[in-house]
N, CA, C and O atoms as a Maestro MAE file, in Angstrom:
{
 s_m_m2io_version
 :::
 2.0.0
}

f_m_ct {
 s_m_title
 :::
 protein
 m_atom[256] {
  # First column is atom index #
  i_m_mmod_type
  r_m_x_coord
  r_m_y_coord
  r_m_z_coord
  i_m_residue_number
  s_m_chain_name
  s_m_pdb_residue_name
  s_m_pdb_atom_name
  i_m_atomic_number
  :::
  1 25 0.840 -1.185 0.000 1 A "UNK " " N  " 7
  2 3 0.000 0.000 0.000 1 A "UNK " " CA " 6
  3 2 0.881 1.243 0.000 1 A "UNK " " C  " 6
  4 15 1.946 1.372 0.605 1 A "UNK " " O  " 8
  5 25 0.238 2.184 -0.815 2 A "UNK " " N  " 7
  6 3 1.076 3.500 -0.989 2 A "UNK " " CA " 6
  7 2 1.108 4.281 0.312 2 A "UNK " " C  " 6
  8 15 0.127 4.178 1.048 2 A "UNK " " O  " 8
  9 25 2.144 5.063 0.686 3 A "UNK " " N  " 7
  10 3 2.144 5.850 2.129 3 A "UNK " " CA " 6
  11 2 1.658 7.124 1.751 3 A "UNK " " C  " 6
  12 15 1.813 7.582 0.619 3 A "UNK " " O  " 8
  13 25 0.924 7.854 2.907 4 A "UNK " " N  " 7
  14 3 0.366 9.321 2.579 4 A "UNK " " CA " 6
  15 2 1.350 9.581 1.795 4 A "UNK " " C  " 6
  16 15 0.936 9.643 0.637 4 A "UNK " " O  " 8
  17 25 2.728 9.806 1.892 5 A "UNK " " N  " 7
  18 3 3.567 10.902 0.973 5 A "UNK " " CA " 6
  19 2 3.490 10.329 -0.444 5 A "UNK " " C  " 6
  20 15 3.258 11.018 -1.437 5 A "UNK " " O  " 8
  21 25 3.672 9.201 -0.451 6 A "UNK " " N  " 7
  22 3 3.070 8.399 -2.122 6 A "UNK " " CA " 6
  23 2 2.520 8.454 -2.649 6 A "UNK " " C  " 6
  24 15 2.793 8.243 -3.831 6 A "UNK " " O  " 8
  25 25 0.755 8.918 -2.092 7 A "UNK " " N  " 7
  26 3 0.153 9.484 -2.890 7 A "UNK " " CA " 6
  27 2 -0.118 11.064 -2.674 7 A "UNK " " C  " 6
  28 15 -1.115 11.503 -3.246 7 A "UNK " " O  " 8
  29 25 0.353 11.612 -2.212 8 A "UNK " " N  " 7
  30 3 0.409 13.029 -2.308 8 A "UNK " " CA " 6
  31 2 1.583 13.349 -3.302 8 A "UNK " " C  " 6
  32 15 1.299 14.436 -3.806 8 A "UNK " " O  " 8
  33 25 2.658 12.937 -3.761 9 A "UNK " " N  " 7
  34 3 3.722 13.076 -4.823 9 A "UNK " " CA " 6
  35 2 3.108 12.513 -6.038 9 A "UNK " " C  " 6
  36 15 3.477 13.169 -7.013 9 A "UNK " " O  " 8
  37 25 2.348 11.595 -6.343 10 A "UNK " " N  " 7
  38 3 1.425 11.150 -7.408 10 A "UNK " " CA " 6
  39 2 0.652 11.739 -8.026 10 A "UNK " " C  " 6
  40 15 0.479 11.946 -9.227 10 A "UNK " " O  " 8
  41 25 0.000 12.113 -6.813 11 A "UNK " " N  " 7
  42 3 -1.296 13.054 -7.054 11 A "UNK " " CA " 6
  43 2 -0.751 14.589 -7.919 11 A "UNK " " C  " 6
  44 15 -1.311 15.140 -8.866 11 A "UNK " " O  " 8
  45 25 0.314 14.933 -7.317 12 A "UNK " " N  " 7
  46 3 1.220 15.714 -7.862 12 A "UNK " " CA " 6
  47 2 1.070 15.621 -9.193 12 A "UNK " " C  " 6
  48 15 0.250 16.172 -9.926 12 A "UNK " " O  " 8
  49 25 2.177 14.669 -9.500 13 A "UNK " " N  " 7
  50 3 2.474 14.512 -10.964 13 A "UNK " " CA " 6
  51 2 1.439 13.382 -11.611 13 A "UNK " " C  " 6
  52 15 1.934 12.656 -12.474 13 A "UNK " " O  " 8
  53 25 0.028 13.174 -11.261 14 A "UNK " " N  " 7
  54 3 -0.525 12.656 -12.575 14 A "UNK " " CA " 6
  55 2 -1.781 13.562 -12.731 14 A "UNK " " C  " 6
  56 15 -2.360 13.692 -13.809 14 A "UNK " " O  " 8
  57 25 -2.171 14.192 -11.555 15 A "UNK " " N  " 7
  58 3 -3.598 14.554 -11.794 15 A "UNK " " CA " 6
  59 2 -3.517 16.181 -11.502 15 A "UNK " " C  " 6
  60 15 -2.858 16.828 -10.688 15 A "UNK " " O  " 8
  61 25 -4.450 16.550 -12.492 16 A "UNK " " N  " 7
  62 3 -4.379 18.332 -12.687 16 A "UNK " " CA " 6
  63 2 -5.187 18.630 -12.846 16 A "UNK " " C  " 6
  64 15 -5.349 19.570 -13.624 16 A "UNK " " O  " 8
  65 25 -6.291 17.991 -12.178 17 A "UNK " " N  " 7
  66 3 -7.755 18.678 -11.839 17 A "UNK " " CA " 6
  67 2 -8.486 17.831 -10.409 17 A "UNK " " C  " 6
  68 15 -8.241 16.625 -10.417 17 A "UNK " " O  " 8
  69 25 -9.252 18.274 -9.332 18 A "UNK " " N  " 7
  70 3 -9.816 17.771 -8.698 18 A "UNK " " CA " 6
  71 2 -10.723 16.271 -8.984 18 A "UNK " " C  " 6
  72 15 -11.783 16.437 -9.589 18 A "UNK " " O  " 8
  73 25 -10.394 14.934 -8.614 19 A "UNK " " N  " 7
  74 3 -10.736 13.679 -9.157 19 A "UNK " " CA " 6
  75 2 -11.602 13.152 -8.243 19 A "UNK " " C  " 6
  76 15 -11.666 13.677 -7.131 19 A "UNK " " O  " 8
  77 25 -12.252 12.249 -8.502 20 A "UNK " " N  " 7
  78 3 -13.285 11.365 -7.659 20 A "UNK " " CA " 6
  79 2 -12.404 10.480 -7.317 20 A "UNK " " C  " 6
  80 15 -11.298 10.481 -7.859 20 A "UNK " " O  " 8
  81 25 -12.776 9.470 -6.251 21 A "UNK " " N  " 7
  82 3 -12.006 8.282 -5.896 21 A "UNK " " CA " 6
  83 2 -11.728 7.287 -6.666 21 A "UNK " " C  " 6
  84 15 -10.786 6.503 -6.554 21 A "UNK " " O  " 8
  85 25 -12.708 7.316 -7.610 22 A "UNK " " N  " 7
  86 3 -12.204 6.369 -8.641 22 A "UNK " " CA " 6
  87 2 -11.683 6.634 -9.838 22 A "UNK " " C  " 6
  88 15 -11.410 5.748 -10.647 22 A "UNK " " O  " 8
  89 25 -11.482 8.041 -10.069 23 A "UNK " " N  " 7
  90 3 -10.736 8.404 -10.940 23 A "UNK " " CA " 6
  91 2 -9.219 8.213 -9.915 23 A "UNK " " C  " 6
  92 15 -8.118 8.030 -10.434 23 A "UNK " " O  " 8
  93 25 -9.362 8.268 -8.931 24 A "UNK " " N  " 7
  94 3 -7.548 8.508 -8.264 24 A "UNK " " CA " 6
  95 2 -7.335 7.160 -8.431 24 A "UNK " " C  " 6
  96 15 -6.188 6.947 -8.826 24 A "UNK " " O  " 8
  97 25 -8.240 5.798 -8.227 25 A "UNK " " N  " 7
  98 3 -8.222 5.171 -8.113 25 A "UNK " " CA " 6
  99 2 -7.305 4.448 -9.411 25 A "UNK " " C  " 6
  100 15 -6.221 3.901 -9.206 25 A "UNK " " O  " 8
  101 25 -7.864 4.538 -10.592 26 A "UNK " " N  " 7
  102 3 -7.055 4.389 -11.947 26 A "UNK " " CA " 6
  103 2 -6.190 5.200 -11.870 26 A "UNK " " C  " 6
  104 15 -5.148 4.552 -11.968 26 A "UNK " " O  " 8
  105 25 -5.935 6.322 -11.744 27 A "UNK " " N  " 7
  106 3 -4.672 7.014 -11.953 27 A "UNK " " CA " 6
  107 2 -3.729 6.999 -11.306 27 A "UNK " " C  " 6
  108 15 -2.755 7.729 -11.489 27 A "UNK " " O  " 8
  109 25 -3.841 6.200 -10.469 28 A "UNK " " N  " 7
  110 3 -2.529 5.817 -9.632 28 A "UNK " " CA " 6
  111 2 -2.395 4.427 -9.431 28 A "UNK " " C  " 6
  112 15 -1.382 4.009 -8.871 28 A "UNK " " O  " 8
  113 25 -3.658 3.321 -9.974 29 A "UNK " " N  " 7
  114 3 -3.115 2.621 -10.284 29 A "UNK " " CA " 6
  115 2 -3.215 1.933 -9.389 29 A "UNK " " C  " 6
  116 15 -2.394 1.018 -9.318 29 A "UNK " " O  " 8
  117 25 -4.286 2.061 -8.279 30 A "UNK " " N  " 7
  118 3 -4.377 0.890 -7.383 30 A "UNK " " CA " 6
  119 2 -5.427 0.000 -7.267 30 A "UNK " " C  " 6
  120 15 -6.645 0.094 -7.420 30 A "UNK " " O  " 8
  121 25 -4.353 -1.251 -6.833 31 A "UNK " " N  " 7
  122 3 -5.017 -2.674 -7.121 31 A "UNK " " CA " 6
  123 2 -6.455 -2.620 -6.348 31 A "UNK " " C  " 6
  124 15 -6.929 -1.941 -5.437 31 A "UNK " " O  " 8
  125 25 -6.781 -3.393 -6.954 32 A "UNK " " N  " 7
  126 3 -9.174 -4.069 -6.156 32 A "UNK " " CA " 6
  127 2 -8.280 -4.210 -4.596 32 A "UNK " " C  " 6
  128 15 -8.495 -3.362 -3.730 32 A "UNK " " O  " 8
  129 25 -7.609 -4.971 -4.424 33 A "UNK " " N  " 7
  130 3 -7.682 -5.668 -2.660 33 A "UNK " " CA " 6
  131 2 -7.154 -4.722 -1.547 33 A "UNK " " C  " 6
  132 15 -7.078 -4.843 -0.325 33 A "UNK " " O  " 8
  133 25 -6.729 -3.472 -2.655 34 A "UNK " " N  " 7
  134 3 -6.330 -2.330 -1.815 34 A "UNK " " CA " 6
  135 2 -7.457 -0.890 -2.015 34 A "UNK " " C  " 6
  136 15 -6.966 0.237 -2.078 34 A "UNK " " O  " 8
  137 25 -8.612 -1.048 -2.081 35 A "UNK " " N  " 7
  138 3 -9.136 -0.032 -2.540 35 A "UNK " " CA " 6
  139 2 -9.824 0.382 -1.180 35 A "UNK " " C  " 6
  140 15 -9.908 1.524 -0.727 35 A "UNK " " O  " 8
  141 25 -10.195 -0.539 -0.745 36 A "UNK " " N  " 7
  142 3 -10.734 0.064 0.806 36 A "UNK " " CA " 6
  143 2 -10.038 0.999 1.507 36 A "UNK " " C  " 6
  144 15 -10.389 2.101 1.930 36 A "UNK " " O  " 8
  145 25 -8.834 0.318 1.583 37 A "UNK " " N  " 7
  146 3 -7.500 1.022 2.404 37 A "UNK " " CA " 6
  147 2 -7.597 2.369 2.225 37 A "UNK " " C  " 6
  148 15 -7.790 3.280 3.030 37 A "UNK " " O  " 8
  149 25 -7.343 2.348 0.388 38 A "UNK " " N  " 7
  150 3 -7.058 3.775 0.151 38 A "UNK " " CA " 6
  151 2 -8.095 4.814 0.083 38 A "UNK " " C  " 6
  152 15 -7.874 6.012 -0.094 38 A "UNK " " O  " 8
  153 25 -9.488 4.144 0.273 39 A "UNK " " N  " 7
  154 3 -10.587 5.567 0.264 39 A "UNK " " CA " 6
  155 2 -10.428 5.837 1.890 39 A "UNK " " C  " 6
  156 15 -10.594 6.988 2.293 39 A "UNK " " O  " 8
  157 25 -10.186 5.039 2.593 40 A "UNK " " N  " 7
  158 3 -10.096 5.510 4.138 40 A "UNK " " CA " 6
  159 2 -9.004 6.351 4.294 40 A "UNK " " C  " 6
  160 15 -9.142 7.433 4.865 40 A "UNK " " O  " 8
  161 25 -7.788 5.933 3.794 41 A "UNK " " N  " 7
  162 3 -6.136 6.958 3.941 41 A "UNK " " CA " 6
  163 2 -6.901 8.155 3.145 41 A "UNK " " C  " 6
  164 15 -6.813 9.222 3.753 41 A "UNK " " O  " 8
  165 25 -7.644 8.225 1.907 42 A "UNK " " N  " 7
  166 3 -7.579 9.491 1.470 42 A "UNK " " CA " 6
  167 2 -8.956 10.453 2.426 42 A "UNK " " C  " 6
  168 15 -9.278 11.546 1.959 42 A "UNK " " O  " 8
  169 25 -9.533 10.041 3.473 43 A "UNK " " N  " 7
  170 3 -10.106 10.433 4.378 43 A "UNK " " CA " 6
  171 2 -9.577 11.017 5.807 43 A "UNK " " C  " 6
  172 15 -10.213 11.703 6.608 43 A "UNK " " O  " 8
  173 25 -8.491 10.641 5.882 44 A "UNK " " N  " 7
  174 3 -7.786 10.842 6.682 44 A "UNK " " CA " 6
  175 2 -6.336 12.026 6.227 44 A "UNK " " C  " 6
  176 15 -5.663 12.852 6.845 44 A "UNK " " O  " 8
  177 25 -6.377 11.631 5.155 45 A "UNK " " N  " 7
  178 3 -5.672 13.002 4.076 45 A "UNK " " CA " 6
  179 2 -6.566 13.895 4.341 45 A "UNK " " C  " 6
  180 15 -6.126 14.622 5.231 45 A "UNK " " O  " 8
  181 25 -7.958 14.313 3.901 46 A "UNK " " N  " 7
  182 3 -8.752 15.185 4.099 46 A "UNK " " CA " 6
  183 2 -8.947 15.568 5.437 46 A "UNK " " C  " 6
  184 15 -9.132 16.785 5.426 46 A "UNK " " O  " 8
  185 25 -9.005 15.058 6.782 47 A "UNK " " N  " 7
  186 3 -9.212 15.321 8.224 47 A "UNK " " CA " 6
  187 2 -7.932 16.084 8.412 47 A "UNK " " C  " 6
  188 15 -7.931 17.229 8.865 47 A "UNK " " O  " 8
  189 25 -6.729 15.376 8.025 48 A "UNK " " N  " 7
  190 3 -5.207 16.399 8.391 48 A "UNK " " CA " 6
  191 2 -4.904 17.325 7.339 48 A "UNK " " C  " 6
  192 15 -3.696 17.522 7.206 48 A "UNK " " O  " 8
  193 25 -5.642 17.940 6.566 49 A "UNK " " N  " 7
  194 3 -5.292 18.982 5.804 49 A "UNK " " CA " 6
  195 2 -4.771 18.840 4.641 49 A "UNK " " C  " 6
  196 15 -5.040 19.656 3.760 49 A "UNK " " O  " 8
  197 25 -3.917 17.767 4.405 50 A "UNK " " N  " 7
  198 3 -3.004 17.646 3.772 50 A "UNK " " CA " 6
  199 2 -4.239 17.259 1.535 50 A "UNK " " C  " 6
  200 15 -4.067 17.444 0.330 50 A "UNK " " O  " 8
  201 25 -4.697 17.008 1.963 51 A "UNK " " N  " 7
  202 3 -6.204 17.319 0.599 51 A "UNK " " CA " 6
  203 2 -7.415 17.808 0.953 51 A "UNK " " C  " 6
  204 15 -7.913 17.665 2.070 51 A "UNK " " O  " 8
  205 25 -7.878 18.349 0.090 52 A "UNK " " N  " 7
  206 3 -9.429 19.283 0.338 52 A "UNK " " CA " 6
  207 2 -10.206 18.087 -0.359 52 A "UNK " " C  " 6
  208 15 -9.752 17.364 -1.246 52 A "UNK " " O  " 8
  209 25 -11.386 18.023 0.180 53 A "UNK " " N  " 7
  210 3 -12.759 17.430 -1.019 53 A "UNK " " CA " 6
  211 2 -13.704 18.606 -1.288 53 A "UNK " " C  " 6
  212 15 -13.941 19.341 -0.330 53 A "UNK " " O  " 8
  213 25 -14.311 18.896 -2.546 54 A "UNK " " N  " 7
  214 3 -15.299 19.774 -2.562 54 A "UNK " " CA " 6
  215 2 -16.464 18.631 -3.371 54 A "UNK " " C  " 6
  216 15 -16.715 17.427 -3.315 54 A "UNK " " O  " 8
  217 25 -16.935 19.780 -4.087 55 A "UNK " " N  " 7
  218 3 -18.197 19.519 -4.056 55 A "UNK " " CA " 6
  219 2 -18.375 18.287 -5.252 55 A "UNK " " C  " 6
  220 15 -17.653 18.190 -6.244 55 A "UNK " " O  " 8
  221 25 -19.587 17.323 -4.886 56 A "UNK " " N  " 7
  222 3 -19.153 16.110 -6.002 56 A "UNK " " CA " 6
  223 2 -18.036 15.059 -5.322 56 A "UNK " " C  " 6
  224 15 -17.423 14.348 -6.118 56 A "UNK " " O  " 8
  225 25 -17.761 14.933 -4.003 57 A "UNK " " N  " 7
  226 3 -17.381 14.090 -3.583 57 A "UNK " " CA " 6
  227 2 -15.506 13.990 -4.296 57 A "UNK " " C  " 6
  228 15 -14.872 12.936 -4.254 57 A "UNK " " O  " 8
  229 25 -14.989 15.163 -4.827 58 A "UNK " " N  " 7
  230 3 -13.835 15.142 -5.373 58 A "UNK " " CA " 6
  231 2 -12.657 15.223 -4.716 58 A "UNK " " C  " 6
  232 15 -12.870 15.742 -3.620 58 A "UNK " " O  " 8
  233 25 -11.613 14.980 -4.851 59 A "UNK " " N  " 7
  234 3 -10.563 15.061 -3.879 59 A "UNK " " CA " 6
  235 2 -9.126 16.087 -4.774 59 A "UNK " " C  " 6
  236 15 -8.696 15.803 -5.892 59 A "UNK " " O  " 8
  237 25 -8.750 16.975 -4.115 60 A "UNK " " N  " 7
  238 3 -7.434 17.480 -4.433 60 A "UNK " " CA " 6
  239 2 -6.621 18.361 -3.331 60 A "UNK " " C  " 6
  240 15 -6.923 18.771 -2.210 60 A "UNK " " O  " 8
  241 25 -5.585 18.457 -4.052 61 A "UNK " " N  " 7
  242 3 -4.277 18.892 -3.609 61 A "UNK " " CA " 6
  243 2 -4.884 20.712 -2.980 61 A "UNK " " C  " 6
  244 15 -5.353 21.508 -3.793 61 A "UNK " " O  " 8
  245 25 -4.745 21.063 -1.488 62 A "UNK " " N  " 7
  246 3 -5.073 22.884 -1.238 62 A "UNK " " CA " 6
  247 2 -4.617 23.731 -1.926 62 A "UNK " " C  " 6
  248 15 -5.282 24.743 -2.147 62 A "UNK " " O  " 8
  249 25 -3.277 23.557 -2.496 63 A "UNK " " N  " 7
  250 3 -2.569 24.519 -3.406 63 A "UNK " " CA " 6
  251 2 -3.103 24.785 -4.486 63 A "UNK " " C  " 6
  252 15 -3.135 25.932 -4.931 63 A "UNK " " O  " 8
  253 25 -3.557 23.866 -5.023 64 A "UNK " " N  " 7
  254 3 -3.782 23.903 -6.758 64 A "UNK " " CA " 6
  255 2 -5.621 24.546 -6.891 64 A "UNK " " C  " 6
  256 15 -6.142 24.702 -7.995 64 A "UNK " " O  " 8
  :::
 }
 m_bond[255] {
  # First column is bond index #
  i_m_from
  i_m_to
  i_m_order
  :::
  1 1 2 1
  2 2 3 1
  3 3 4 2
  4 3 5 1
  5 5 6 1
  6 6 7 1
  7 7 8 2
  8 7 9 1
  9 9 10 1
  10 10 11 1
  11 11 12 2
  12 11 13 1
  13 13 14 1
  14 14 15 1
  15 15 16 2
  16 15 17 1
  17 17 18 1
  18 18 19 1
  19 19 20 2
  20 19 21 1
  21 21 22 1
  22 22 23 1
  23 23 24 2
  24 23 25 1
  25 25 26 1
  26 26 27 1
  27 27 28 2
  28 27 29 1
  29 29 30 1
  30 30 31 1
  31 31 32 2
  32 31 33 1
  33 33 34 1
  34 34 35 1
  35 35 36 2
  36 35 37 1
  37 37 38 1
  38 38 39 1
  39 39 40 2
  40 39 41 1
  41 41 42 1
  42 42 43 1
  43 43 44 2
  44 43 45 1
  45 45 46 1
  46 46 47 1
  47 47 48 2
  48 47 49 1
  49 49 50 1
  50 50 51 1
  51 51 52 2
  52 51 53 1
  53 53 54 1
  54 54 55 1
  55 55 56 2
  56 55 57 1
  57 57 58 1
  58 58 59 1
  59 59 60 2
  60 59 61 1
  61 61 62 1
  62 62 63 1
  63 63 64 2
  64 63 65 1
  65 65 66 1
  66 66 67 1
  67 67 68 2
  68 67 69 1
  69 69 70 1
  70 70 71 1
  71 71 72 2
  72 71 73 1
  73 73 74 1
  74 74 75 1
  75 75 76 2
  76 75 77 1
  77 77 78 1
  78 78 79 1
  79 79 80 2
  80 79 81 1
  81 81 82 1
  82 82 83 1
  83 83 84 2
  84 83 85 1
  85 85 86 1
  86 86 87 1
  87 87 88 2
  88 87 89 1
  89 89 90 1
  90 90 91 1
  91 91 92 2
  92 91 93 1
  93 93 94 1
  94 94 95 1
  95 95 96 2
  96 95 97 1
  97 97 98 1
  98 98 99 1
  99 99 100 2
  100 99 101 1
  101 101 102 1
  102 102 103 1
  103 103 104 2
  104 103 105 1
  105 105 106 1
  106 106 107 1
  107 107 108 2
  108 107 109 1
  109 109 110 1
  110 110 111 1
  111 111 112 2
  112 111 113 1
  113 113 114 1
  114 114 115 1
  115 115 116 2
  116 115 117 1
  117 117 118 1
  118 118 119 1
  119 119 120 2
  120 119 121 1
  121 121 122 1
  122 122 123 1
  123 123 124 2
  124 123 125 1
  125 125 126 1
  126 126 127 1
  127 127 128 2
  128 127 129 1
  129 129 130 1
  130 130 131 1
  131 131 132 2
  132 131 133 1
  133 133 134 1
  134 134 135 1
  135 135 136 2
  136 135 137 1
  137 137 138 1
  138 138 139 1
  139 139 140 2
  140 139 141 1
  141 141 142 1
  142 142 143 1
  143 143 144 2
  144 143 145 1
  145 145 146 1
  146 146 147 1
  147 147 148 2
  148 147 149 1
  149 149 150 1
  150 150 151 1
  151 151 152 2
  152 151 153 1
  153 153 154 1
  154 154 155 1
  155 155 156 2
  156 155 157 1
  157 157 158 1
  158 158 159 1
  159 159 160 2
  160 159 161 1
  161 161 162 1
  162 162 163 1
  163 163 164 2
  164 163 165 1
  165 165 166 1
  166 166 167 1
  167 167 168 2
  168 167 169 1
  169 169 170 1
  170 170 171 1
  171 171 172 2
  172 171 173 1
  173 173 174 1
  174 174 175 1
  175 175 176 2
  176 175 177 1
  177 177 178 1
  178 178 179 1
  179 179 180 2
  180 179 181 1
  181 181 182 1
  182 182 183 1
  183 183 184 2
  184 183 185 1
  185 185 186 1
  186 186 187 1
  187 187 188 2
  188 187 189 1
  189 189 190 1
  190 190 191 1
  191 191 192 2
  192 191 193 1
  193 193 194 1
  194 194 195 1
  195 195 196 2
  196 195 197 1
  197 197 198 1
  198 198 199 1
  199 199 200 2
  200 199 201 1
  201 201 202 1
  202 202 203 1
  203 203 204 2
  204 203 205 1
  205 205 206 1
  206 206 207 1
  207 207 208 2
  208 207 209 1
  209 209 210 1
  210 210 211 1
  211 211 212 2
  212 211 213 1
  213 213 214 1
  214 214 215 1
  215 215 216 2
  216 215 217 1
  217 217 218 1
  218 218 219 1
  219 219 220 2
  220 219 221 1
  221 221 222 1
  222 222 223 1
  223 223 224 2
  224 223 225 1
  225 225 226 1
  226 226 227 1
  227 227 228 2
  228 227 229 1
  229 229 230 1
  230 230 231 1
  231 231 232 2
  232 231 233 1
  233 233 234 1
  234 234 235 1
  235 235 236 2
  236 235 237 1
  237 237 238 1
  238 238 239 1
  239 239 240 2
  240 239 241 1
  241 241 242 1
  242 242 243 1
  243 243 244 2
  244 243 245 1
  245 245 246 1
  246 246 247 1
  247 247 248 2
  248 247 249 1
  249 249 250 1
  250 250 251 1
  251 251 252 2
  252 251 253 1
  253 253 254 1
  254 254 255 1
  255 255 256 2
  :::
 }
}
């Protein structure tokens, strides 16, 4: 499984617009038996600041 900083450097360099989970999901390329994992880590990205969700259930980077 990818570590917060793994997919925050990813997220970086593949995606350049605010994505749904299952768009992050293909674009980074993670496997079915890890998908749970990662909608919970990217929930916990969102609680510590470190990604915003707006509206539409989307997820991105605060800077951009």
């Amino acid at each position: 499984m990818l570590s917060d900083d793994d997919i925050l450097k990813l997220m970086r360099e593949r995606v350049n617009h605010p994505a749904t989970a299952k768009e992050l999901l293909q674009l980074l390329k993670i496997g079915r038996d890890q998908r749970p994992a990662f909608k919970r880590r990217l929930q916990a990205l969102v609680s510590s600041g470190a990604l915003v969700e707006i509206r539409g259930q989307r997820y991105g980077l605060p800077d951009s």
